[in-house]
N, C-alpha and C positions, 0 to 999 in steps of 0.2 A: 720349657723347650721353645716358647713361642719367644722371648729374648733372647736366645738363642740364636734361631734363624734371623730375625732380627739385624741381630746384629753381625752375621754374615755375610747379609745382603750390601753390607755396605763395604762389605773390604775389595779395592780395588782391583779389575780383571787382570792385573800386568799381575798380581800376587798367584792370582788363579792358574796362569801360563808359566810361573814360574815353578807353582807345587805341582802341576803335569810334567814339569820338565824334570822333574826333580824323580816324578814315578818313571819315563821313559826311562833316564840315567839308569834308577835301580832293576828297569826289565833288561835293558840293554847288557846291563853288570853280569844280571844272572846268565844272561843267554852266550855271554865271553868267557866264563868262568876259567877257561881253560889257561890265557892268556896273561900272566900272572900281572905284568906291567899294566897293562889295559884296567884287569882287573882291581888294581889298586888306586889307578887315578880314579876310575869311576867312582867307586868305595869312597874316597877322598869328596870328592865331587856334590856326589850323592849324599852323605853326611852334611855337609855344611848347607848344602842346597835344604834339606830337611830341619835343621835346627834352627836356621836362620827363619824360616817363612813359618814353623812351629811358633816360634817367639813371638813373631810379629802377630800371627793371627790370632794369638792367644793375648797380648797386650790390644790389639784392638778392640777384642770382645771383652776386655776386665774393663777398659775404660768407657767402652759403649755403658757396659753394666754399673759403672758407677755414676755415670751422667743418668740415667735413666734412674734412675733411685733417689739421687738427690733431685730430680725432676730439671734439670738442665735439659735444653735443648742445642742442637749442635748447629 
């Protein structure tokens, strides 16, 4: 866990503002629900906002985790 955090700590704050904006999108979705257009761009929105910053935060942290292993320093 403590490489873990680790290496979360280094992923930059525009990533962190980006995966908040990513959670407003899907409160905002839910709270629209009614509005079926609205509802799908956000859907739309929301998704790629999520896979995109998923991907990224997760390739940060594999590569954090393999430099740490092989004892590289960044």
């Amino acid at each position: 866990m403590h490489d873990l955090a680790s290496g979360l700590s280094i992923i930059p704050d525009e990533l962190w503002h980006l995966l908040h904006l990513a959670i407003w999108c899907c409160a905002v979705r839910n709270l629209l629900s009614d509005y079926t257009w609205v509802n799908r761009w956000l859907r739309r929105v929301c998704l790629a906002l999520m896979l995109w910053l998923g991907s990224t935060v997760l390739l940060v942290v594999i590569i954090l985790n393999v430099h740490s292993q092989m004892g590289w320093t960044l």
